[in-house]
N, C-alpha and C positions, 0 to 999 in steps of 0.2 A: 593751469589756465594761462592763453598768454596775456600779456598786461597789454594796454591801447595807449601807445606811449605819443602826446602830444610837443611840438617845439617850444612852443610856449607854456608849456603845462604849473610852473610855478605862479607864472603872473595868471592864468587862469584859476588857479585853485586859488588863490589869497584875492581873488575878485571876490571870487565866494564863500571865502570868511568873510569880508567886506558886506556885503549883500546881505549876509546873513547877519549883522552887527545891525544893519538897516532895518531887518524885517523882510528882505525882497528876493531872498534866495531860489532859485529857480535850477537848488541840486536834485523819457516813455515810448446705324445698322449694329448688326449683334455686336459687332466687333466695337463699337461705340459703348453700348450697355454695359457690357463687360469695363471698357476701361473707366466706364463713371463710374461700374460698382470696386474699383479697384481707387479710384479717385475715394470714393467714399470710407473705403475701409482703410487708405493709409495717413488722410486728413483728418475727417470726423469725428473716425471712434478712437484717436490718439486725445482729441479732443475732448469726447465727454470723459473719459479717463482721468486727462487732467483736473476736470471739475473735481471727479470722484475724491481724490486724493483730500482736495482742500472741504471739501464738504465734512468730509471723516474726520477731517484734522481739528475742524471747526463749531463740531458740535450737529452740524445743521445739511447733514446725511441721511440723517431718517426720515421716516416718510410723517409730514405734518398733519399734524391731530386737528380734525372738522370739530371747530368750535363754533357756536349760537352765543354772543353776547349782547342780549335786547337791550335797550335802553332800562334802567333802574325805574322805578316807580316812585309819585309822591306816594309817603307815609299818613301825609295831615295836609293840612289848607293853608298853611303859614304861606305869605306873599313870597317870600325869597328863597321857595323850593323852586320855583321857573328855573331862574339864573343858575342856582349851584347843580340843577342836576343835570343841567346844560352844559357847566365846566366838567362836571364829572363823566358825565357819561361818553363826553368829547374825549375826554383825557385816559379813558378807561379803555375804549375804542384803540385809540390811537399807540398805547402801549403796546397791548397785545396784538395789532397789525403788526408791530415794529422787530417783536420779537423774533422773528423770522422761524419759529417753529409749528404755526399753525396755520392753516385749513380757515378763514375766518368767515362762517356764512352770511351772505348778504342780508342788510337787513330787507332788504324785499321778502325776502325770504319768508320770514317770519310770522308765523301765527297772527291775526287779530288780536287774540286775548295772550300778552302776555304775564309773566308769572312774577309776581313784589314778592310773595311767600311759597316756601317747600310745597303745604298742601295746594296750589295754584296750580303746579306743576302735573302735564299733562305728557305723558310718557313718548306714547303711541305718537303725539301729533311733531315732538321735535327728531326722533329719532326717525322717521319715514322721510322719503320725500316732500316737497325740495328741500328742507333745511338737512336730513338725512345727516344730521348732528350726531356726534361720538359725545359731546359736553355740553353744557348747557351752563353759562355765570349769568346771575342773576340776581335780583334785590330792592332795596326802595333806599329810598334816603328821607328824610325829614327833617325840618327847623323848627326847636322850641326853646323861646327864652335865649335867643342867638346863639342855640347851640346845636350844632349840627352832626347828627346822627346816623348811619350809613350801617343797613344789613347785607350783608354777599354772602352768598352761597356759590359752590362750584357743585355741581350733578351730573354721574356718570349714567347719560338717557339710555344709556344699553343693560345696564342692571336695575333692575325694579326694583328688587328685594333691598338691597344696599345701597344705594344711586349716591351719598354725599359723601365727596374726596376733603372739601374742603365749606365751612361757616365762619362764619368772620362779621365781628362789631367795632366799629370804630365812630368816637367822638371826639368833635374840635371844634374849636371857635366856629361863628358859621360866615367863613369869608371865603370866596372864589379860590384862593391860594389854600385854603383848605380841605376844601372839596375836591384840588385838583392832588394834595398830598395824599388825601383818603383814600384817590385812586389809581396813584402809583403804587402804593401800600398794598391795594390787592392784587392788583396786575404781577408783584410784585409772588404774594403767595401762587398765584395760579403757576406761573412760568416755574417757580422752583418743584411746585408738585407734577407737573404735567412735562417737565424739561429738563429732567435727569437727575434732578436735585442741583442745575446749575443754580447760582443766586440769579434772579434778575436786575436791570440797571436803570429801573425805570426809576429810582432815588437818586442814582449818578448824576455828577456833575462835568462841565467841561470849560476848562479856562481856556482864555485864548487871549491875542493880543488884537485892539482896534484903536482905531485912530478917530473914531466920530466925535471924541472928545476936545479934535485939537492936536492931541499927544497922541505919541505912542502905550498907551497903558495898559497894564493886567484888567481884564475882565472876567465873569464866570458866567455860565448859563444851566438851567436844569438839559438834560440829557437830548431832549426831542424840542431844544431851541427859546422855550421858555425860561421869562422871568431875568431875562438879561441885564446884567447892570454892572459898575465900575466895580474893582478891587481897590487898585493904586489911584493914587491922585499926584504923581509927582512932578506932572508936568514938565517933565525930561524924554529921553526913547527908553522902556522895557519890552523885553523880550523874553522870549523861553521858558514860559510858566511851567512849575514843575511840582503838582501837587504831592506832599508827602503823603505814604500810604497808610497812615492812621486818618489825615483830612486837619491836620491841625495847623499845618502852616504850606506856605507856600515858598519855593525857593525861585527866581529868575536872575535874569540880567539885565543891569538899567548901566546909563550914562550917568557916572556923575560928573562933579566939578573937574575931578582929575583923571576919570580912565571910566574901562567897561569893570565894574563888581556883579560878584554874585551879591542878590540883597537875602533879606528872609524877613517874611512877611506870615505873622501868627494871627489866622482866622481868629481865635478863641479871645483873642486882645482887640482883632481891631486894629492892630498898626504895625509897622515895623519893628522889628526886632533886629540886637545888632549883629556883627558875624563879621568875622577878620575878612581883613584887603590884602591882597595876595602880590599886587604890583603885576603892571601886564595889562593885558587884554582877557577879562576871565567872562567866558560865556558858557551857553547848552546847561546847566546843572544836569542832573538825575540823581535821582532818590533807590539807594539799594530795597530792594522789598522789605529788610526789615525795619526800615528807618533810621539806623542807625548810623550809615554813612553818605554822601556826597560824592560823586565823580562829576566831573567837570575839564573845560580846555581852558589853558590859560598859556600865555606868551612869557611868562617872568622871567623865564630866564631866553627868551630870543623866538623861537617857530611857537607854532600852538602844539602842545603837548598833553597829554589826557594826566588827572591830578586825581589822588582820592584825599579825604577826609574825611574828619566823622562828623556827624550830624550838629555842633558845635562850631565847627570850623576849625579843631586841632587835628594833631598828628597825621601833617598835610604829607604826601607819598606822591611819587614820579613813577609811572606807569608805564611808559613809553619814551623810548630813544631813539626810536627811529629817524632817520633823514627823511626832514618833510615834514608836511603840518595833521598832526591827529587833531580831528574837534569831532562833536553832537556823539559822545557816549550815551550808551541805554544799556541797563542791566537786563538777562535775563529775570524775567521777576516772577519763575516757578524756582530756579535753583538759588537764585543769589549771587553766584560761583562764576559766570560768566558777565563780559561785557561785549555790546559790538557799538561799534568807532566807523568814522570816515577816515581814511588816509590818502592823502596825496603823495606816498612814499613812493610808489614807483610811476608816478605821471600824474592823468587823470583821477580825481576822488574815484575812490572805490570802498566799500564795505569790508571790514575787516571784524572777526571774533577774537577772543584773548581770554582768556584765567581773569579771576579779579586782582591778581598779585602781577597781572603784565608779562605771564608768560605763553607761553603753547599759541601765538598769534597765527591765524587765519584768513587765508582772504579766499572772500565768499563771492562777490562779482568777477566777472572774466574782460569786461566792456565797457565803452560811452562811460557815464557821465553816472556816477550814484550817490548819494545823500540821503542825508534824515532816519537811520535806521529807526526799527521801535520791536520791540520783543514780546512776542505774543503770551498772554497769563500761564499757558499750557507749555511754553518752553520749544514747539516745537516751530513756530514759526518765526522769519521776523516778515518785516514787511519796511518797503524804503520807497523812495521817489528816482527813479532811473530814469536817463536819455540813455537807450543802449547803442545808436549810433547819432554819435559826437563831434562835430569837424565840421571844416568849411566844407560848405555844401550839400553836407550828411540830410536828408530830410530825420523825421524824429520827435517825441516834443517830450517834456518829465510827465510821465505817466506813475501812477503806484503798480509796485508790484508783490509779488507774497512767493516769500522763499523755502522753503522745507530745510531745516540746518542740515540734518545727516547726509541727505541725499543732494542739496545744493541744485533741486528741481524747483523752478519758478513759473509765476503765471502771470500774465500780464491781468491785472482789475479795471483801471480804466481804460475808455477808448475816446471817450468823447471831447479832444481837443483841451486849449489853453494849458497852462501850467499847473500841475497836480501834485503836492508835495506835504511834509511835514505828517503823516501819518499818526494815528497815534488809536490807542487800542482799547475797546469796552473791558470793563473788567468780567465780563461773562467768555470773551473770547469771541462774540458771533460778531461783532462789529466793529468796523476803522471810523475814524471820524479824521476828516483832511481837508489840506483847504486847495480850492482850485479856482483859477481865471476864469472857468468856462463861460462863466455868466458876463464877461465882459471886466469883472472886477475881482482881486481876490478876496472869497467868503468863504463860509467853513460849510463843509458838506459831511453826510456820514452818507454809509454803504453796511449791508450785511459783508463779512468777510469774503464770500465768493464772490464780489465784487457787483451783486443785485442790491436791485430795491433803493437809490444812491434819491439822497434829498437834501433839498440847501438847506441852512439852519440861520444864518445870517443874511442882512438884505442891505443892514446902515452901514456908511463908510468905507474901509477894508479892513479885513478880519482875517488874521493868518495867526500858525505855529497853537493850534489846538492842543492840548492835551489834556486825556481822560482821564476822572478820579479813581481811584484802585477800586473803590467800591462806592 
C-alpha cells in the first residue's frame, strides 16, 4: 500500500496526541437502458455485496425473527403497577428493538385482548395476519408489600402442541430502576435463545468521558442511555475510560499535579486504587481480554511508544521502536495475541497490527488520516475513525469505518457529517457505540454494526471517547 506522506506530518500527528490529551481528537433509448443496467450491476450489487460480508461477519445476516411483544399486564390493583409496568414495558420494547435481530410487530397490530397468562394465549389470532407473528413474549407484573413481581413467558405461535421456548419469574424491590433491571434480564433471555446463543447487552454498560460536571470526568451509563451519572470526581481532565473485562475496575488517563498517569479506579471500592507513574506522557490504557495485562502509550523515554504490563503495574515491556509516535493500542479481545496501534511512522497516523510481544507489525490503512482503532469480540473486525482524503483542500471529514483484518476490505458506516470518532464495540458484536459532532456538539451515539438503526445517547454538555463493558 502506498503511504500519504504529508510536509508537515510530525507537527500534525503530535497535534493529535495533543487533542487527544484534551479529549478533542478528531483522528471519513435501448442504448441508455442498457448502460443504466450496466451502471447498476458494476455500482449497486458491489454494493449490496459489501453489506453482505459485514452482516455475516456481525451476526445480523439472517433473516429477522417477526416478534409480538404486548405490553405486560397488571397481576393485582396495587397503585404503583401504572408507573413500573410503564418502565418495564418501555424498557422491554426498547431492548428488543435494539437488538437488531428481529421483525418487531407493531403494537397496532395487536389483538384487543391480550395475553398476562399461557392459558390466555390465543394461537390462531397472533400467528395470522396482521401480526402474523413467528413469537409471542408476554406476561403481567404485579406490586405486593413493595415488592415487585414480574411473569414472561416467550411462545413459539407456530407450534400448538409445544409453543414455550422460554418462562421466566423475577423478584425485586419495587422501584422503577427495578422494573427497568427485570426487563433487561428478559430481553436479555429472549435474544440469547432466539439469537444464536449470542449473550445479549441489554445489562451492558458504557463509560465515557463529560464535562457537564465542570471537569473532564469518567462517567457510566446503562447501554441504551440510562441512568447516567459520575464515576470520578477529581476535578482535573480524565480521559480513556477502559473498563476491565471481569467489570471490577476501571483504568484511564487524568492530569495530575505532575504529568498525564494511567489511574485505576476499583468499582467494587468505590475509589481509586493506586498503580505505578511511569514518567512521561502515559495515555489510551487497554485491558488484554483476560485481565491480566495493560497496554498503554507513554513518552518516558522521549516519542509515545506502545508499553505493556500487567494488571498491577509491574513488569512494564517496550513494544515498539519504531521512528514516530505509536499511541490508542486495543487488543484483539477473541485471541488475546494481537494488538492494533496508531502510528505516525511513515507520515500521516495510520492503523497498524502487531503480535502482543511487538513483532510481525502490519499496516492496515493505505490513506488520509486514521485513529481510534477498536477490535471486534469475533476477532474478525476492527473498526476506527478515518479522514481518507487528508490535505489542504482535500474535501472529507472523520467518518467510522469497519475493516475485515484478512482481507483489509473496508466499508464506510457513517455519512452523516461532523466529526465521527472513538469507536468502541458491544460485547455481542452487533453494535459500535461512538461519539460524533453531528448534532452540533460532541455526544455519544450507537449504530447496529452495518452501520443502521444509529441513535444519540447523550444530550448534556460534551460527551466523548465511549467505551463498551466486555459484558
Amino acid at each position: 500500500m502506498k503511504a500519504v506522506i504529508h510536509p508537515n506530518t510530525k507537527r500534525l500527528f503530535m497535534a493529535q496526541v495533543t487533542n487527544q490529551m484534551r479529549g478533542n481528537t478528531h483522528f471519513s433509448g435501448s442504448d441508455r437502458v442498457i448502460a443504466s443496467l450496466l451502471v447498476l450491476f458494476l455500482f449497486v450489487l458491489p454494493c449490496f455485496a459489501q453489506q453482505d460480508w459485514i452482516r455475516t461477519g456481525t451476526g445480523l445476516g439472517v433473516e429477522k425473527i417477526r416478534l409480538a411483544v404486548p405490553d405486560f399486564k397488571s397481576s393485582n390493583q396495587d397503585p404503583k403497577n401504572a408507573d413500573l409496568l410503564k418502565a418495564f414495558n418501555d424498557t422491554l420494547w426498547n431492548d428488543l428493538d435494539n437488538a437488531g435481530i428481529f421483525d418487531l410487530v407493531s403494537k397496532s397490530f395487536n389483538p384487543l385482548e391480550v395475553p398476562g397468562q399461557p392459558t390466555e394465549v390465543k394461537f390462531e389470532v397472533w400467528s395470522a395476519p396482521p401480526p402474523n407473528a413467528s413469537m409471542l413474549a408476554f406476561g403481567n407484573l404485579g406490586v405486593s408489600d413493595n415488592t415487585i413481581m414480574v411473569q414472561g413467558w416467550l411462545y413459539d405461535v407456530k407450534n400448538v402442541t409445544s409453543p414455550q421456548v422460554l418462562g421466566k419469574q423475577y423478584t425485586d424491590a419495587a422501584t422503577t430502576d427495578a422494573a427497568r433491571l427485570i426487563a433487561h434480564k428478559f430481553a436479555d433471555e429472549i435474544i440469547f435463545r432466539l439469537g444464536g446463543g449470542v449473550q445479549g447487552i441489554a445489562e451492558s454498560s458504557i463509560y465515557f468521558v463529560s464535562d457537564r460536571s465542570g471537569h473532564k470526568e469518567i462517567w457510566a451509563m446503562d447501554y441504551d442511555g440510562s441512568n447516567q451519572h459520575a464515576i470520578t470526581h477529581l476535578a482535573s481532565i480524565s480521559l480513556s475510560p477502559r473498563i476491565s473485562p471481569d467489570g471490577s475496575r476501571l483504568a484511564f488517563s487524568s492530569l495530575t499535579k505532575t504529568s498525564w498517569e494511567i489511574m485505576m479506579y476499583s468499582l467494587e471500592l468505590g475509589r481509586a486504587v493506586t498503580f505505578p507513574r511511569f514518567g512521561g506522557t502515559n495515555l489510551s490504557p487497554a485491558w488484554a481480554p483476560d485481565g491480566t495485562r495493560l497496554a498503554f502509550s507513554s513518552s518516558r523515554t522521549g516519542t509515545s511508544e506502545i508499553y505493556l504490563v500487567d494488571a498491577s503495574g509491574g513488569s512494564l515491556k517496550r513494544l515498539t521502536t519504531a521512528k514516530g509516535p505509536d499511541v490508542s493500542p486495543t487488543w484483539n479481545r477473541k485471541t488475546g495475541a494481537q494488538l492494533a496501534f496508531v502510528s505516525g511512522r511513515t507520515g500521516l497516523p495510520q492503523i497498524y497490527t502487531m503480535e502482543a510481544d511487538g513483532t510481525n507489525v502490519q499496516r492496515m490503512t493505505d490513506q488520509g488520516y486514521a485513529v481510534s482503532p477498536s477490535w471486534a469480540p469475533n476477532g474478525q473486525f476492527l473498526t476506527f475513525s478515518w479522514m481518507r482524503k487528508y490535505g489542504p483542500g482535500a474535501p472529507g471529514s472523520n467518518d467510522i469505518y469497519l475493516m475485515d483484518i484478512a482481507s483489509k476490505q473496508w466499508v464506510q458506516l457513517t455519512h452523516d457529517g461532523g466529526r465521527n470518532d472513538y469507536p468502541s464495540w458491544s460485547p455481542d458484536g452487533r453494535h459500535i457505540v461512538f461519539q460524533s459532532s453531528r448534532s452540533g456538539s460532541e455526544q455519544i451515539w450507537t449504530m447496529l454494526a452495518d452501520g443502521t438503526k444509529v441513535q444519540q445517547l447523550t444530550f448534556t454538555g460534551h460527551n466523548t471517547q465511549p467505551n463498551w463493558s466486555w459484558k
